[in-house]
N, C-alpha and C positions, 0 to 999 in steps of 0.2 A: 477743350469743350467738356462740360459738365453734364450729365444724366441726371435727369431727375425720375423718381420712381414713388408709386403712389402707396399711403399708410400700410404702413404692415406689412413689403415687398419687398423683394429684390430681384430682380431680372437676371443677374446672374448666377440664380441659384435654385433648381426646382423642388418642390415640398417644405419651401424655407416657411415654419409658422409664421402665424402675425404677431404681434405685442398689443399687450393692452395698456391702458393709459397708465398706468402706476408705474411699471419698468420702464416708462417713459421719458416717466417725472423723475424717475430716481436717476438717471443719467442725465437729463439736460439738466432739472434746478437742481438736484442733490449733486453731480460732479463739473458742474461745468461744459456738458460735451455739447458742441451746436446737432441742432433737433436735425439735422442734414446727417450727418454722421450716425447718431443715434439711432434714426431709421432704419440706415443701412444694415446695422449689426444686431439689431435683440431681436431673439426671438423670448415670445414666453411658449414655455413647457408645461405642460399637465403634471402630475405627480408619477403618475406612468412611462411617460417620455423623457423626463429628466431621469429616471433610474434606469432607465436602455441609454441613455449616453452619458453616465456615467459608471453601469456598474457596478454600485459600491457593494462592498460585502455585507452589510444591513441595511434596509430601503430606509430611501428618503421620506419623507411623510407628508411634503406638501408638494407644490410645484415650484416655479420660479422661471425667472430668465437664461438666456443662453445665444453666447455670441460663437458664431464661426468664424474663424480666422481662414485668410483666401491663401492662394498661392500667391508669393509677392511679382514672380515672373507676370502672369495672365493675368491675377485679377479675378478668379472665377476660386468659389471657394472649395476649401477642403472639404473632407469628408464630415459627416456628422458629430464625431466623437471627437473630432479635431477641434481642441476650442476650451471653453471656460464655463462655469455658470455657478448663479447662486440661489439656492432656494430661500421660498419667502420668509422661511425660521430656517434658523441655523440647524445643519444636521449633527447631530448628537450620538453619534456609536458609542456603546456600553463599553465604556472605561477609558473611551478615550476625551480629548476637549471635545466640545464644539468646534464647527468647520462654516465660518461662514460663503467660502469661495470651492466650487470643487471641479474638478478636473477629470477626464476620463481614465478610468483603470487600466494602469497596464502599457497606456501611451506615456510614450520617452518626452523626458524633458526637451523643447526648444522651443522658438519663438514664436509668434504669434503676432501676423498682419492682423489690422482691421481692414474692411471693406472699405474704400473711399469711391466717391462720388465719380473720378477717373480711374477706371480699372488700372489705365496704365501707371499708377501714381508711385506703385514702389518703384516698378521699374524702372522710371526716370529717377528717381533719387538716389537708387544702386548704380545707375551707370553715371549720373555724376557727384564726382570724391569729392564736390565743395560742400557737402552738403552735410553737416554734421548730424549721426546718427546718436538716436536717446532711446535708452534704453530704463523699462518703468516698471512697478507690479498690477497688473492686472490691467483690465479692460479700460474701466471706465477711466484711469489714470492716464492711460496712452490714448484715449478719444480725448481725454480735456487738451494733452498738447497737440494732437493733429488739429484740434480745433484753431489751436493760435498757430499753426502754419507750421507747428514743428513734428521732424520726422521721429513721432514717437514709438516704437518696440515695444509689444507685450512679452514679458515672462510670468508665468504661469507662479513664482517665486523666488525669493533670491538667488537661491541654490540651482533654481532652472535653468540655467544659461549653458547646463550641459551635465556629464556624470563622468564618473571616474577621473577629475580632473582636466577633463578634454572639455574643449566648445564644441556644442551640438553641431548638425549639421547645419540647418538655416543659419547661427550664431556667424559659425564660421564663415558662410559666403559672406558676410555682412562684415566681415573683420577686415578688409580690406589693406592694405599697409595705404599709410598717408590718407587714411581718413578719421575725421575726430569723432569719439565717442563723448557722449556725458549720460554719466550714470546715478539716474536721479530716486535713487529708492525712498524709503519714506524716512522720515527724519527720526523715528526712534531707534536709529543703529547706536547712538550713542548709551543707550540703556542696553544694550543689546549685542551680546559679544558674536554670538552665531550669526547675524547680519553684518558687522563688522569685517568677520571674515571672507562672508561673501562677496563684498565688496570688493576687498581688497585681491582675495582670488579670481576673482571674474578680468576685475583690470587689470592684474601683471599678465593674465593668458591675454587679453588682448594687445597689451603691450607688446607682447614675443611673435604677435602677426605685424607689426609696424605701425601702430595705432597710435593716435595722442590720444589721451583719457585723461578728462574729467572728471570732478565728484560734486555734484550739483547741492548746496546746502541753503536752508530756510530756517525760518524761524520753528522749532522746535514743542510750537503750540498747536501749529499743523501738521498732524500727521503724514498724511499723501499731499500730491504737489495737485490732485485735486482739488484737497482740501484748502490749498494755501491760493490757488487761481480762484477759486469759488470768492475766497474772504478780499483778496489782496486787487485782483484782478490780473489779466492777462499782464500787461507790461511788466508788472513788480515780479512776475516769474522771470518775463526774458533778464530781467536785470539781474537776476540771482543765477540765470546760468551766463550770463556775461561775466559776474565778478566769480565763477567755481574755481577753484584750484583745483591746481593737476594733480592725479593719483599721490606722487610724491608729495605735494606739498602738502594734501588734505591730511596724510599718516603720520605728518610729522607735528600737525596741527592735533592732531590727538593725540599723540604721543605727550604732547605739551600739558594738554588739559588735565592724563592721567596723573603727571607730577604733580600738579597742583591741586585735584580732589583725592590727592595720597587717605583722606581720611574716608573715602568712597571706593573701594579699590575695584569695584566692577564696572566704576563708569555709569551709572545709572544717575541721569539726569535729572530726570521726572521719574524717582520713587512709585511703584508700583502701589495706589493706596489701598490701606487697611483698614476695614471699618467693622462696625460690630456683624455687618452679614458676612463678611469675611475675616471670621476670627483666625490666629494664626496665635495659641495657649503656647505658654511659658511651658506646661504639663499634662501631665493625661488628668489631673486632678482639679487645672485651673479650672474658674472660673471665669464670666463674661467680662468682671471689673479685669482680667488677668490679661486681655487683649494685649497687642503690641501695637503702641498710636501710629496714628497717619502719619502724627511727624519724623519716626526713630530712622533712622538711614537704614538703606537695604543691609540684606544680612552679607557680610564679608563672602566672598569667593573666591577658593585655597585653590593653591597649584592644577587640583586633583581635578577639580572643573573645572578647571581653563582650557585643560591639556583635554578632557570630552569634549568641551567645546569646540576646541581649534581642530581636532583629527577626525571627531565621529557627528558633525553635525551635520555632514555632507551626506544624502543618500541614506540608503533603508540597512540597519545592523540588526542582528539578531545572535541572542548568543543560546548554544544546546550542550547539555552536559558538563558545562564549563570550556567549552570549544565557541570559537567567532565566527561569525559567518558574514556575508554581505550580500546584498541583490544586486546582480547584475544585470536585470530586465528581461530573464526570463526564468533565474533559478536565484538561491541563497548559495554561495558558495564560501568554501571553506577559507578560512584566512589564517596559516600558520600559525604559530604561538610566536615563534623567534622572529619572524617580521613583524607580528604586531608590535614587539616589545622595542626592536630596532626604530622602528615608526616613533613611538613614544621618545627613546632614548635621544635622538635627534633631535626633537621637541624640548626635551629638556635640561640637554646641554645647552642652547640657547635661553634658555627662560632664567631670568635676572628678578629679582626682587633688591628693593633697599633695605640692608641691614646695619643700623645704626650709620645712617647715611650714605652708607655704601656697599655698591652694587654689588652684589652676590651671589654667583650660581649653587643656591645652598640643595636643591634637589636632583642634580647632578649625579644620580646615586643608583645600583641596582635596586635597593627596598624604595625609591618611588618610584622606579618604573615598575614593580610589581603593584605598586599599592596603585597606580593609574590602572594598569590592566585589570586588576581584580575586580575595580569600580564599573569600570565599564563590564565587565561578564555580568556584574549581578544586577546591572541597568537595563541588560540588555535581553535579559532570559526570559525565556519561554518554555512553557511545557512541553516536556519530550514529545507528548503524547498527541500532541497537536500537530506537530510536523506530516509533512507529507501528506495531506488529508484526499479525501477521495477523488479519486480521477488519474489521469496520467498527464505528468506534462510534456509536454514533446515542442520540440522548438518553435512551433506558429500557434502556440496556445494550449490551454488544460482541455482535457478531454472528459469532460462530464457525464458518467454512465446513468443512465436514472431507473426506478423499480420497475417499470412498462417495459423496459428494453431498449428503448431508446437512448440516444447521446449528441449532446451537441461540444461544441466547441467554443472557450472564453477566452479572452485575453487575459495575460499573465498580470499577475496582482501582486504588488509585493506583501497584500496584507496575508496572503494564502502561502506558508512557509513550504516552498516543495528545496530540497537539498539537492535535486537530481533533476535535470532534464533529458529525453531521451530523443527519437528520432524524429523526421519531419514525417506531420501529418500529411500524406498523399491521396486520397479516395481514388486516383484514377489511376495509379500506379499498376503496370504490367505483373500480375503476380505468375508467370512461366515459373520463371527461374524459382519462388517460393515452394513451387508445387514439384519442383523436381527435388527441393531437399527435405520435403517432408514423404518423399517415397522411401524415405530410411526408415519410416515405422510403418508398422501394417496400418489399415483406413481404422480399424477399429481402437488400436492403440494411437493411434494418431489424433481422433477425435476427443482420445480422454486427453492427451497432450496440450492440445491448442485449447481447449475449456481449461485446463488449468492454468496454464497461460493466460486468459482472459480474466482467470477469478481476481486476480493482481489488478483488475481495471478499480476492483472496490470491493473486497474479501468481507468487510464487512456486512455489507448489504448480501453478500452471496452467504456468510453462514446465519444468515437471519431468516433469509429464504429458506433453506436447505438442512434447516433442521433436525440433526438426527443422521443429515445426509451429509457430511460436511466434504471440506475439498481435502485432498490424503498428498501424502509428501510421496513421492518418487522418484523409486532408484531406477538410474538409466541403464541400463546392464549389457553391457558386450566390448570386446575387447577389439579396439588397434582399428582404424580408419571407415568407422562409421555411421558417421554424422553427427554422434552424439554432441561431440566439441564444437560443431558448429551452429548445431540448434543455440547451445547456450551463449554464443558470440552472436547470434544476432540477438537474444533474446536482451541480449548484453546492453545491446545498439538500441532495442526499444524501450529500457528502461534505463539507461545514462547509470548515474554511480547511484538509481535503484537497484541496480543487481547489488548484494552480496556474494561470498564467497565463503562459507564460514562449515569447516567440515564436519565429518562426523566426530575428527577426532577432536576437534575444539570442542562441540557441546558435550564429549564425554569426559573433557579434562575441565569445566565446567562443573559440571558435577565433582567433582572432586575436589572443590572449591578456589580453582584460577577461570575466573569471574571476567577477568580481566580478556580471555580469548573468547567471548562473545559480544564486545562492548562493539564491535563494527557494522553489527545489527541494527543500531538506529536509526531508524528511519527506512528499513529496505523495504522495498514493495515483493521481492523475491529474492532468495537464496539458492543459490547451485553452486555446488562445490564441483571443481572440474577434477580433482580426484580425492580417492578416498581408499583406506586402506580397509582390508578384508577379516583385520584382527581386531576388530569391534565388535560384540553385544549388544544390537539392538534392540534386543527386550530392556536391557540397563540404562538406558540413555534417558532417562530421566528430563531435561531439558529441552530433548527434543521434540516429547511428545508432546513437554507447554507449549513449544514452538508453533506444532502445526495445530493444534486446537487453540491457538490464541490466548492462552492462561497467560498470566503475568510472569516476567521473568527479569532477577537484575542486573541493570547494565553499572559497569564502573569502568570507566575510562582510566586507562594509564595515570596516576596520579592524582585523582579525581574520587571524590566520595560516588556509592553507589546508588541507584535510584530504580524504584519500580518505573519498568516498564511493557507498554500489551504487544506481543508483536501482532501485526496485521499483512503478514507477507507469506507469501507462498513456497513449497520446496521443493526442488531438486537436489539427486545427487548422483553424481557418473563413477560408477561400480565394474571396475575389470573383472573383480569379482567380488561377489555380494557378500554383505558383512553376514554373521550369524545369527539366523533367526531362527528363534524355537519357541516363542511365544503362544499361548490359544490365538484364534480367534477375534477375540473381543479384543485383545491389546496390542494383535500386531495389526490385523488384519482391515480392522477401524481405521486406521492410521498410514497405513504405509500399499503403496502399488507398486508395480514392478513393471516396464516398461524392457520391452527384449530388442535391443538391435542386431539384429543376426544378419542383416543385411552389409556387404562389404563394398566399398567404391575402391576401382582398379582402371587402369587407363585398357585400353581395349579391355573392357570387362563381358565376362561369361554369363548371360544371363542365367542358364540353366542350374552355375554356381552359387545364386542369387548375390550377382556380382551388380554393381551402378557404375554406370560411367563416370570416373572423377573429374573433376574439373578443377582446377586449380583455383579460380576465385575463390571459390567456398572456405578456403584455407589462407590464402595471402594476402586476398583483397579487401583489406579494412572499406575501403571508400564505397567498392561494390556492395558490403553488408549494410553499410550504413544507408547507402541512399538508394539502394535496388530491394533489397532482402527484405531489410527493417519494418518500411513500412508496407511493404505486401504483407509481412505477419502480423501487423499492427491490424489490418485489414479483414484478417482469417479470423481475429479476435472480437472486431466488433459483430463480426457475422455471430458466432456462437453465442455472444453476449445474452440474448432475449431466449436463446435455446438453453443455456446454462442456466439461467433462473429458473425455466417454467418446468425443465427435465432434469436440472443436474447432472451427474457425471456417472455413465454406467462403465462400473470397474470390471465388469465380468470377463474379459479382457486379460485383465491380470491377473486372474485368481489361478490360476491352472502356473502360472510361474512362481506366483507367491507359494503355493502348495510345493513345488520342485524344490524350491529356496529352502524351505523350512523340511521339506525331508533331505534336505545337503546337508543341513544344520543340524539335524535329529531325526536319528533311524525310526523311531519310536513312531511319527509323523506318518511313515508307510505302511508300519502296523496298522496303526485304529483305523486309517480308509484302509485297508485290507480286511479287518476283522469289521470293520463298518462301526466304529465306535466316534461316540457323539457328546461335546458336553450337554448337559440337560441338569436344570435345576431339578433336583430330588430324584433321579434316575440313581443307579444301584450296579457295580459288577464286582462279585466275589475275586477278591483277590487270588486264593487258588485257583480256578476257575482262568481267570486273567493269563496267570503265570504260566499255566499248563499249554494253554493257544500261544503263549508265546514263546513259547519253548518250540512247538511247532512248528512255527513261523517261523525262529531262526534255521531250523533242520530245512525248512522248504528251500529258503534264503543261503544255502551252504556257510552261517557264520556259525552254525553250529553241528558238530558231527557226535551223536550218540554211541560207542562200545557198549554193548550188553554185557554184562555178567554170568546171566546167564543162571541165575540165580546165587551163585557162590559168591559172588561179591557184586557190589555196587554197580552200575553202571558207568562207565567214563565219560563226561561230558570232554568234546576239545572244541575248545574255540576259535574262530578267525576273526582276526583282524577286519575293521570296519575300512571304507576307503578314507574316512576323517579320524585321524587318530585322536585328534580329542574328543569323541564321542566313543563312545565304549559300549560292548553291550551290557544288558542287565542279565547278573549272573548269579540271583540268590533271592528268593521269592523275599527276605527283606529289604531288599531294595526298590519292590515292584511302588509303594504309596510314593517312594522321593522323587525316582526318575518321573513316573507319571505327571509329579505336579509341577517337572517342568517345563512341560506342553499344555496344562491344565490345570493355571493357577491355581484356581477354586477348591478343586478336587479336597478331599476330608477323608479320614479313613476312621472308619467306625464300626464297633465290635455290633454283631446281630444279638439282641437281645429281646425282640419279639417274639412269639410263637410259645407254644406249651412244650414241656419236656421233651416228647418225641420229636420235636421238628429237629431234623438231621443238620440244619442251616445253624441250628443257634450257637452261637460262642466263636461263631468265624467271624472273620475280616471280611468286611466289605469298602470299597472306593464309590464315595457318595457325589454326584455330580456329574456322571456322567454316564451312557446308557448306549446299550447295544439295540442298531437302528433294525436287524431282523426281529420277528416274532421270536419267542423262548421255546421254540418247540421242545427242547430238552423238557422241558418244566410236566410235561403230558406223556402221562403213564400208556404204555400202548394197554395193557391191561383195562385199563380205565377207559379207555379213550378209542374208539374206532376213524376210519378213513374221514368221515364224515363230519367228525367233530375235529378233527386235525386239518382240514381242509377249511371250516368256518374261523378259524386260527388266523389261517393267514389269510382269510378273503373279510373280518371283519376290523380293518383297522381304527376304526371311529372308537371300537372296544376295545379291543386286546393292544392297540399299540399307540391308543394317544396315551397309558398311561404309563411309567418307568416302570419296564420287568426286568426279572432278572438273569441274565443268562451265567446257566449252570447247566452242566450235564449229572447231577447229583443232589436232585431233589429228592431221590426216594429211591429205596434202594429197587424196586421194581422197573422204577425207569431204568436202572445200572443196569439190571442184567437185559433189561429188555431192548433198552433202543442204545445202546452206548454209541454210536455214531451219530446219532440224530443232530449234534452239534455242527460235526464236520459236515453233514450233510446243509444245515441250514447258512454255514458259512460258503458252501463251496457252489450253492445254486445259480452262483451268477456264472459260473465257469463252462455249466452247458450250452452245447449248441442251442440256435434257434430253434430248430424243428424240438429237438428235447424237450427244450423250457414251454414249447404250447403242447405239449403232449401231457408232459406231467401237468400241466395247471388247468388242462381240462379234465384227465383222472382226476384230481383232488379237487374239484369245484365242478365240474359237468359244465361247466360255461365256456367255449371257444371264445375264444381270446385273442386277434390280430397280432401283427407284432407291433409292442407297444411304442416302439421309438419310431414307426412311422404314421402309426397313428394319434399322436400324442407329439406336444410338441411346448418347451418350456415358455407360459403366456398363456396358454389356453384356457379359456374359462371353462370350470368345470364343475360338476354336482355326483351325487351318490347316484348309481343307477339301481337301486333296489325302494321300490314304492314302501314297502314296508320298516324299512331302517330310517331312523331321523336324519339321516345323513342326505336322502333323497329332497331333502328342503334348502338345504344347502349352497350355499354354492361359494366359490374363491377361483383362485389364479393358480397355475405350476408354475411355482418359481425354482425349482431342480431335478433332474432326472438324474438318480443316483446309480442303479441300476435298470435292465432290459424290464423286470416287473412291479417296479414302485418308484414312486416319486416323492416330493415336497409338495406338499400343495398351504397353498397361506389362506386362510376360510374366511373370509372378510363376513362373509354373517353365518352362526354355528347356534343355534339351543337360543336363536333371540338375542344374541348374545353380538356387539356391534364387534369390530375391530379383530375380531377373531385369533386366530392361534395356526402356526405352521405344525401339521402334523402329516408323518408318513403314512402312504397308502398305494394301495395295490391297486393296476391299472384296470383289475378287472370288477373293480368296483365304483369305477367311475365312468363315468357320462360327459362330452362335452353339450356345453351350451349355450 
């Protein structure tokens, strides 16, 4: 019993669009299909609707039609995307052909019911094996044989009948043993070697289910067997798959024809024509008379493109670096060298040419199995730089982050190169078990953790935001069973063979020019090295700083020329103990954070030891990482995502270990925050001056012990040993400019030649670039100078200390004899008691003063509290408290002035507000 269903519908399918009359017309009079059928199956698409069910990676531009294929069990159809369609102009992506037929992104190859009038209609023809199945290209070709009764198969293309050599799934129920196939594809397979194959591969897999196969042949003026029922009429089809030969016979029938158009060696029947809008020039110099006619036979085709033909016309290739890759339907994946070549060389131990009439394996040879390989790499490439593009792919689809904060998820595209797939997207996944191994870092180091983790969703777009702000490499730091290893195995499991591994010591042997141990870089979305050794120079690493500011850096593959490439991936590195840092500021501290696990997991564990209870998954259990762990952190990732754009990542966190790092690395490091010294462009301290407080400091520090003389001889310096033996102390006031400038690149040493004769300063040394963050009380003569005006010193820092002073205890020989401690006194102020430090700062200023660290707090907006100083107009943020009575504060408006300047000041000149 037949259904009938009124224009434009289908009962078995709800939101199924209507058609309008033209995709009507193009399937009943243009292919043949009875208007019964045709009903069934078109919808038409808007221009809008046809790119949500197809997805293609450049929009379609018009609309068009769109058939759904059903389930062939029930009868009711598949999903939306499930299916075919063709816009009303061909779609045209930049640089590749036109596409007049298109298919949905990302959906696997297999077959394709149409709707028929009896839902139940495949299914009585699957369960009876008389029934010979036919198999066709496209829609409207498998509607003209259902038309004439026969049980026509859609494939989406010749090569559709499945991937990797295997028949798809639908294919395969349908492969029945002892039931006959005829495989009716369009008749230009004879011009046509990549159809050929298909052919021929499609039927020996059905053969090997027990199948008899068919090769349905026509006259070769009609393309599709649309084309040939439209002209011919229905019966002259049935007759032409009445008289088809079987697989065997059809191969042996071309096999025949090859010998005999020996002077056509690609088989091309119907000459592909040349006309003058398709010129095809002798030269780059030809001319239009220089054309090659319609009539000249196609160009020859050598070994070299038979063997691309026959091996790689199957499915999606891509070659990077000189490396093969293939799509498997959710990633490209790597494909040997020595299997490819095996692949080939099997190929071409078979392959026969006539040579002076006789048959000869003349390519049999290692040089052309390179020379096929190398053909195909350079067919197949693609820019490095394109690989991996933004999102993450995780096994049910790419994860698309966008500027809002937002993300959604797409189906895998083979045109979108990702080399790596990672864990399955879960949203509803239990994250317990996540949040107990992210208690191995404290909430605050944890948070910069997981945002840098998340920058990896699309590093790009985050250093575009973040300007200034960028995302910093980090070392994991602590030794022997604490979680470090296991963050980076799941982190492992979210980014599939996105992770790298590529240590410190490869990018510093890099630099040294073996180029060659960073070529495994391509493509990663992040790098963690799971260990790293402690006899590196981090300031020297040259490579790695390109690394994590994204500079260009070049990869060269084993055997392979080198090529620029940006990396766009994220870093880690797990540090038993931290390489040497002695860098400023600006070089390390821009760049690199430090990440502390001091936290230990121990089976009955002590919390009080700050012990975690172990659990042995965390460590054995691949499967639990992969499908428990993974995507709960996948999860913690998307969370921060719209928090990591609009905030970035606050490192303050790490700075207190980066400082510990770089005084382990250099003593000199606990000097200046001792002596409170700062680089500052144009700031000034007397080398003498320098040398004498550091002579000090070693004496306070016991690395140096002073004998007196006592006047009759010299004084004995003796020295101790540092706990770093390759740091050494400074033992010769000429050494004070070298050592210095290796904490303080910048730094300059320059002889004083301002001032007039008398100034007692001129013809010394001074170290330019950097500055002593106290007032210069030294510099004020008590003579000169009363309580009153020594106290305006250090209560007005808008004057006396936004600008580089000098600190010396030897401006004038008055001050010598008069305040010779004044130095010590101003270095050592921080070391009094509370009560002390508001006693003196109310002596020296008459102003009571709270105590400033709890009144005062780093964030606080603040202004000058004196009406009369311009400072009272003021106003900015404390962004450091260095000491109990002064801070940083950043002036965001100062003198009218926007964007302001970080300058020190004393708490008791400030105001919040």
């Amino acid at each position: 019993m037949t259904t009938s269903y009124p224009t434009g519908s289908n009962s078995a399918s709800q939101n199924f669009n209507p058609f309008i009359p033209k995709h009507l017309t193009e399937w009943v009079e243009g292919s043949a299909v009875s208007e019964a059928i045709a009903r069934l199956n078109i919808e038409s698409l808007t221009v809008k609707e046809l790119n949500e069910r197809v997805c293609p990676k450049e929009p379609i531009k018009t609309g068009g039609w769109w058939y759904r294929g059903v389930n062939w069990r029930t009868g009711v159809f598949m999903g939306t995307r499930y299916g075919q369609g063709k816009p009303d102009k061909p779609h045209h992506p930049e640089g590749s052909k036109e596409r007049k037929y298109l298919t949905g992104s990302g959906m696997e190859p297999d077959a394709i019911f149409l709707a028929m009038p009896d839902k139940d209609y495949w299914a009585k023809v699957h369960a009876d094996k008389s029934i010979p199945r036919h198999w066709t290209e496209g829609a409207k070709k498998s509607g003209a044989g259902l038309s004439l009764d026969l049980a026509v198969i859609a494939l989406t293309g010749v090569w559709n009948w499945g991937k990797d050599g295997k028949l798809a799934r639908f294919v395969r129920e349908w492969a029945q043993p002892d039931t006959i196939h005829y495989i009716d594809f369009d008749s230009d397979y004879a011009a046509n070697p990549s159809c050929r194959a298909a052919i021929l591969k499609f039927g020996r897999l059905l053969e090997q289910e027990g199948c008899e196969v068919h090769v349905t042949v026509w006259d070769t003026k009609f393309k599709g067997m649309d084309d040939f029922i439209k002209a011919n009429g229905g019966e002259a089809f049935k007759e032409a798959v009445a008289s088809a030969p079987t697989l065997a016979k059809w191969e042996k029938q071309l096999k025949k024809a090859d010998r005999k158009n020996d002077t056509n060696p690609n088989n091309s029947l119907t000459p592909h024509p040349r006309t003058h809008e398709n010129v095809v020039s002798l030269s780059s110099s030809g001319s239009e008379s220089d054309y090659i006619p319609d009539t000249a036979p196609v160009g020859e085709q050598n070994f070299v493109l038979k063997a691309e033909e026959y091996l790689y016309s199957e499915g999606h290739w891509v070659s990077i670096a000189g490396l093969l890759y293939r799509f498997t339907g959710t990633h490209y994946e790597l494909r040997l060298e020595v299997v490819e070549k095996r692949r080939i060389r099997d190929y071409l131990s078979n392959y026969v040419e006539m040579v002076r009439s006789v048959p000869r394996k003349k390519y049999a040879n290692s040089a052309s199995i390179n020379q096929v390989y190398d053909w195909v790499i350079a067919g197949f490439a693609v820019d490095p730089n394109t690989i991996n593009p933004d999102g993450l792919n995780t096994l049910n689809g790419v994860i698309k982050v966008n500027p809002d904060g937002t993300y959604k998820v797409e189906p895998h595209d083979p045109n979108n190169i990702y080399t790596y797939v990672g864990c399955k997207y879960d949203p509803t996944i239990d994250p317990a078990d996540c949040d107990r191994l992210l208690e191995c870092l404290e909430p605050s180091q944890r948070e910069i953790f997981l945002r840098t983790a998340a920058a990896a969703l699309n590093l790009k777009l985050v250093r575009s935001k973040l300007t200034g702000r960028g995302v910093k490499g980090l070392l994991c730091h602590g030794e022997g069973s604490n979680g470090k290893d296991t963050l980076r195995a799941v982190l492992a499991a979210v980014y599939g063979n996105g992770m790298t591994g590529k240590s410190l010591s490869d990018f510093r042997a890099y630099d040294t020019g073996r180029k060659f141990n960073l070529s495994g870089l391509l493509g990663g979305v992040c790098n963690w090295a799971s260990e790293n050794t402690a006899k590196v120079d981090l300031d020297n690493i040259q490579s790695l700083k390109q690394f994590i500011t994204g500079d260009p850096i070049d990869i060269e593959p084993k055997g392979k020329d080198s090529h620029e490439y940006k990396p766009i991936a994220t870093f880690f590195a797990n540090c038993n103990k931290l390489p040497s840092i002695t860098g400023g500021t600006e070089a390390i501290e821009g760049r690199y954070g430090i990440l502390n696990f001091e936290k230990t997991y121990a089976k009955n564990a002590i919390a009080a030891e700050g012990q975690l209870e172990a659990d042995p998954r965390f460590k054995d259990d691949e499967k639990f990482i992969l499908e428990q762990i993974a995507p709960a952190m996948l999860n913690k990732m998307l969370e921060r995502w719209p928090l990591l754009l609009s905030e970035g990542i606050d490192y303050k966190a790490t700075k207190e270990a980066m400082q510990k790092a770089q005084e382990e690395s250099r003593h000199l490091w606990q000097f200046v925050r001792d002596a409170g010294i700062e680089a500052q462009a144009g700031g000034r301290v007397y080398i003498k001056d320098l040398w004498e407080r550091l002579q000090e400091w070693y004496v306070e520090t016991g690395t140096l012990e002073i004998e007196s003389g006592n006047g009759e001889r010299k004084d004995k310096l003796i020295w101790h040993d540092l706990p770093n033996k390759y740091d050494t102390p400074v033992k010769a006031i000429n050494q004070v400019f070298a050592r210095f400038s290796e904490i303080f690149p910048k730094l300059q040493k320059v002889r004083h030649t301002e001032g007039g004769s008398l100034d007692p300063l001129k013809g010394q040394f001074y170290l330019s670039g950097i500055v002593q963050t106290f007032a210069s009380l030294a510099s004020l003569s008590h003579g000169e100078r009363d309580t009153a005006s020594l106290a305006a010193s250090l209560t007005k820092p808008s004057e006396a200390m936004s600008e580089p002073t000098t600190l010396t205890s030897r401006t004038s020989e008055a001050s010598e004899a008069v305040l010779p401690t004044i130095l010590d006194f101003c270095n050592s102020f921080s070391k009094l008691s509370d009560s002390d430090k508001q006693k003196l700062t109310e002596l020296l200023t008459g102003i009571p003063c709270s105590d400033p660290l709890k009144a005062f707090r780093v964030g606080d907006k603040v202004a000058g509290n004196k009406p009369e100083d311009s400072s009272y107009n003021w106003h900015g943020r404390i962004v450091e408290i260095h000491t109990s009575i002064s801070c940083k504060v950043d002036w965001q408006e100062r003198e009218k002035h926007k964007g302001g300047r970080i300058i020190s000041m004393l708490f008791c000149d400030l105001r919040k507000i």
